[in-house]
N, C-alpha and C positions, 0 to 999 in steps of 0.2 A: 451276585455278579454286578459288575459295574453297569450304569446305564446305558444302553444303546443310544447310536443319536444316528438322526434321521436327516440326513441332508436333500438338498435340494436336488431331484434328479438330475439336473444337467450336472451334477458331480461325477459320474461315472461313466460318462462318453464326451468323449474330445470333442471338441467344436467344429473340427473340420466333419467325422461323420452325423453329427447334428447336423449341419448346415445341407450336408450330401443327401440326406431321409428327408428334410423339411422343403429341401426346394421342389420337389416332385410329386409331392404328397396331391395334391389340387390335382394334379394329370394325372397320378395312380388312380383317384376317387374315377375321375373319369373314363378312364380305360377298363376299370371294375375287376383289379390286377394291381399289383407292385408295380413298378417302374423297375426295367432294367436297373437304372442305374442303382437304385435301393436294394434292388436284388445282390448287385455287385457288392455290396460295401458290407449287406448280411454275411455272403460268403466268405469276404477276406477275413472278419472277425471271427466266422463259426459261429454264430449267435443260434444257428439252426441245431449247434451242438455243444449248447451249454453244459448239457450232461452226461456228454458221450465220454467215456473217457479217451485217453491220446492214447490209445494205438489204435481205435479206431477213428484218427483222426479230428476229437473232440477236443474242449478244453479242458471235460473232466471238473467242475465247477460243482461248491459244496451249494444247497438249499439255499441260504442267505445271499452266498455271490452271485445266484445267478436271479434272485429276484429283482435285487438291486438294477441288475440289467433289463432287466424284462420292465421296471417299473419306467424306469428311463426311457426304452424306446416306447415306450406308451405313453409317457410325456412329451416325443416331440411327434410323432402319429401314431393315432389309434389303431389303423389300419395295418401299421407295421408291427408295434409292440404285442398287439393280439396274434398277427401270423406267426412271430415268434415263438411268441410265447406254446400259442395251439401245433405247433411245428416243433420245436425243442420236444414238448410234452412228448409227444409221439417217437423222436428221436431217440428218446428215455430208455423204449421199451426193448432197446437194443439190452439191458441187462437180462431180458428174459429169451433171450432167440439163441436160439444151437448158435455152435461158433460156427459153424460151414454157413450157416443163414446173415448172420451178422454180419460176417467175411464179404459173401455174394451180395448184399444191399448197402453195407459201406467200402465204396468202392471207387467213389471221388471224391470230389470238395463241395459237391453240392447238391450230397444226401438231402432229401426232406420229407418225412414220413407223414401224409395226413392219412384222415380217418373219420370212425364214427362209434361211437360208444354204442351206438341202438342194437339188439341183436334183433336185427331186419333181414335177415341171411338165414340160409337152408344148407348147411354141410352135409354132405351125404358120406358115411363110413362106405366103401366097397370093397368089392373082394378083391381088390389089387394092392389092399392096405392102404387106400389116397383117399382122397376126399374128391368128389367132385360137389363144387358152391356156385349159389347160384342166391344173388339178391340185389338189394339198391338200400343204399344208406344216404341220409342229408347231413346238411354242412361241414363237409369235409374241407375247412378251411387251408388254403395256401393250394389246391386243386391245380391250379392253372402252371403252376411250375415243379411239384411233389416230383419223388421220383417213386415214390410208392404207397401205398393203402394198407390201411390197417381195418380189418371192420369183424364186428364179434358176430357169431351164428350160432342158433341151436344146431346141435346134432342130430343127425337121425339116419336109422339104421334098421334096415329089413324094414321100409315103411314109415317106421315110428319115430317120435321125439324120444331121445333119452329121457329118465329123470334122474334128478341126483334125488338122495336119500328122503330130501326132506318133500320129494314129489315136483319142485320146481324144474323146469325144463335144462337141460344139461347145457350151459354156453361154453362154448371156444371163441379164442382168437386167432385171428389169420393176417397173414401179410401179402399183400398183390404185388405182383411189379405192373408197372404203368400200363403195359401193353396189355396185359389181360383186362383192366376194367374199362369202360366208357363212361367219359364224362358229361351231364349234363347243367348246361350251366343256365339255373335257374334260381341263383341267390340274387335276390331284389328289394334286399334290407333296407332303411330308409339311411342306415349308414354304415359304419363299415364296408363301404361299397367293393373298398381295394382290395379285401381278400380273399376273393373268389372261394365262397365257403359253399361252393358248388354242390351236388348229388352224384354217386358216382351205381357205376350199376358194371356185375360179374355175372356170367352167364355161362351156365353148365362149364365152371373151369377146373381144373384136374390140377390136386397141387399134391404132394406128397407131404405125409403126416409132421415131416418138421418143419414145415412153414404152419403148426398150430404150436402156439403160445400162452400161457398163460401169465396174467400179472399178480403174483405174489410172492411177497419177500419173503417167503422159506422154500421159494422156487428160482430163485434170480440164480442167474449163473456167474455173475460175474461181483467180486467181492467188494468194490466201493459202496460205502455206508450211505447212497443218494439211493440205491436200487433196496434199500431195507425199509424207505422212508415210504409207507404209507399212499398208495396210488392218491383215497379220498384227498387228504390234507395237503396232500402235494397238488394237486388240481385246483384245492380252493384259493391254495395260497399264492398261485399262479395266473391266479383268475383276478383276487381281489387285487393285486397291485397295479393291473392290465387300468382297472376302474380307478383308481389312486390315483397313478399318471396321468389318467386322462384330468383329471377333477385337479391338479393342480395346475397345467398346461390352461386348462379354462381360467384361474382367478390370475396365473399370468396375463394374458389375452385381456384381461376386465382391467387389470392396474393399469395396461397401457392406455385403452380405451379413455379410462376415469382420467388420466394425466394430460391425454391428447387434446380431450373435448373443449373445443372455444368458450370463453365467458361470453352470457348474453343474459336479456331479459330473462329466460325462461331456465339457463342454468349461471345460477350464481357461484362463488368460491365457497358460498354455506355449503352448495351442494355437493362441490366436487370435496370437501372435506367430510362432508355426512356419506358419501357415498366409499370414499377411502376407510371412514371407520369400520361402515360395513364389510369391505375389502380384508381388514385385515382380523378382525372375528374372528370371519371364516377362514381366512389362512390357518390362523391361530387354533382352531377345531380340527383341521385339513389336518395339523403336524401333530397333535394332538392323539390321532387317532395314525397315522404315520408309525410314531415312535411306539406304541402299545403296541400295535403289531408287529412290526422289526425288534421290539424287544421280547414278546412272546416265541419267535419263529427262532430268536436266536436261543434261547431257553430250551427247546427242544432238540435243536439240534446239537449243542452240545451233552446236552442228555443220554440224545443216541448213538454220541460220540463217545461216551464212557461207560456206557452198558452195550447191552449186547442186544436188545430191541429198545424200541420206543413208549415209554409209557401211557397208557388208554388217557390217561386223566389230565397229559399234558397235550396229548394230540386233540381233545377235545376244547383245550384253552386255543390250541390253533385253529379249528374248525370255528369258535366262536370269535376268536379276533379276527380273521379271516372274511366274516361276512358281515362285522360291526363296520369294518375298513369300506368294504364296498358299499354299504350302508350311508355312511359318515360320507363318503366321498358325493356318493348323488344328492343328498339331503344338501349339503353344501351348496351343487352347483345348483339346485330349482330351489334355491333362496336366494343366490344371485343373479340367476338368467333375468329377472323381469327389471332389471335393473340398468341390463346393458344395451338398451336402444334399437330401433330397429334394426341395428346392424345384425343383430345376432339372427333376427327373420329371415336374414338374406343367405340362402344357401348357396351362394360362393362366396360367404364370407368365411375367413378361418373358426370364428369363434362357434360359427353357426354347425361346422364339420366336425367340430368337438364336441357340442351336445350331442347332435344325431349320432356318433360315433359311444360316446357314453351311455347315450340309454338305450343303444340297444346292445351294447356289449350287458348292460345290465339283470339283459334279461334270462343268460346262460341261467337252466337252473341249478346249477350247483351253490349262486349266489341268493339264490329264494330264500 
């Protein structure tokens, strides 16, 4: 196949909502929340449903187009392109939910499904065929605006934990509506401040057995070839861009920096040109590791586009380009940070909201 090419993310969002995300970003951090107005501009776009399809109101968006997007809002904020991205994912899971369930939670323009992968949760089977759940999960990102919860539970019945076969505790998934859980907001990250990736807590609640879900593609109900693709690889590959954008968003930030800075005794024109060559290195590494990825992700997907599942051996070329990306992207920026002056120590400087925001998106482990 031909080569992939990797552009600059500001190529796939228009300058006016660039400009709409980035002027409010500084007041999201501080509010420890989206800014309405970032909110507004997610919604007109559907960004919360890159992969829903359109009849439920989605864009219905293949693997590759919507990383592109996901990468982009993560190069103009952290804080946004991560809710996103942890928001869409979750929106995702609308290929696995009864259609009465799907129907009943997309049901405006400003669905947003957060959640938690931990199974921190106690489903109880009863004899009314319901469950009543009962638990508390952490960082349920985008919290502060979601319109519903997703959080996985052992089972347990007469007493007991299930086990599946292999003796492992038996997990389900479940979906809340807002009203049923209470949130506790106790995310205090040293950045991603704005995405309220809160705790959220359910207590003895009675849900009826088809609010339980499960995520796998020979159980997806719904036939677009994004609900076939793999939860693992889709999470990685959704994670590693989030760290991308942010790490090119930084060596933007430093070019300007290196061009702005006054000549003096103490910086000469050597330096601002020793310091550009170092600038463009790592660019040069950044796109480097860019293109390998968006050309491995596209290799797969048209793969799973001509058969009829996904190959173990290509999904695993994703999983590993997947966390060289996020790898390559931080290695980049703490080869550059000691470079860019106090400014970057000052946390109300932009550059400085961009690291804190990159190392600790960093630290999700799916990218370990």
């Amino acid at each position: 196949m031909n080569k992939i090419s990797a552009p600059h993310p500001s190529s796939f969002i228009s300058s006016q909502w660039v400009n709409a995300i980035h002027r409010f970003a500084a007041e999201a951090e501080r509010q420890g929340s989206l800014h309405q107005k970032q909110l507004d501009v997610i919604y007109k776009n559907q960004w919360f449903n890159l992969y829903v399809p359109k009849k439920y109101g989605g864009l219905g968006l293949s693997l590759p187009e919507g990383l592109r997007i996901q990468e982009s809002l993560a190069w103009i904020d952290g804080s946004t392109g991560w809710t996103v991205t942890l928001c869409s994912g979750a929106n995702w899971f609308v290929g696995f939910l009864q259609p009465e369930i799907a129907a009943m939670f997309f049901n405006s323009e400003q669905v947003c499904f957060a959640g938690s992968g931990r199974a921190s949760g106690i489903a109880k089977l009863t004899n009314n065929d319901e469950y009543e759940i009962s638990g508390q999960w952490q960082y349920a990102t985008g919290s502060a605006h979601a319109t519903a919860f997703t959080a996985n539970c052992q089972i347990e019945k007469d007493g007991k934990i299930l086990l599946n076969d292999d003796g492992t505790p038996m997990i389900a998934a479940f979906i809340f509506l807002r009203s049923e859980v209470s949130i506790h907001e106790d995310w205090k990250g040293m950045g991603m401040k704005a995405t309220s990736s809160n705790s959220f807590k359910v207590s003895k609640v009675k849900v009826n057995k088809n609010r339980q879900f499960m995520i796998d593609k020979n159980k997806t109900l719904l036939p677009d070839k994004i609900y076939k693709y793999p939860f693992l690889q889709f999470a990685e590959s959704t994670l590693a861009v989030n760290i991308s954008g942010m790490a090119v968003h930084f060596l933007d930030i430093f070019e300007e920096i290196i061009k702005e800075r006054k000549i003096n005794d103490h910086f000469t024109e050597d330096h601002r040109h020793s310091l550009l060559f170092r600038y463009k290195t790592a660019r040069d590494q950044q796109q480097e590791a860019r293109q390998a990825f968006y050309q491995t992700i596209q290799i797969s997907w048209n793969e799973g586009v001509k058969r009829e599942n996904f190959m173990s051996a290509t999904l695993d070329e994703v999983s590993r380009a997947s966390r060289k990306l996020a790898a390559a992207s931080g290695r980049t920026v703490n080869e550059i940070f000691p470079w860019c002056g106090l400014i970057a120590a000052n946390q109300d400087s932009e550059i400085n909201r961009v690291w804190r925001n990159l190392h600790t998106a960093s630290l999700h482990p799916l990218l370990l």
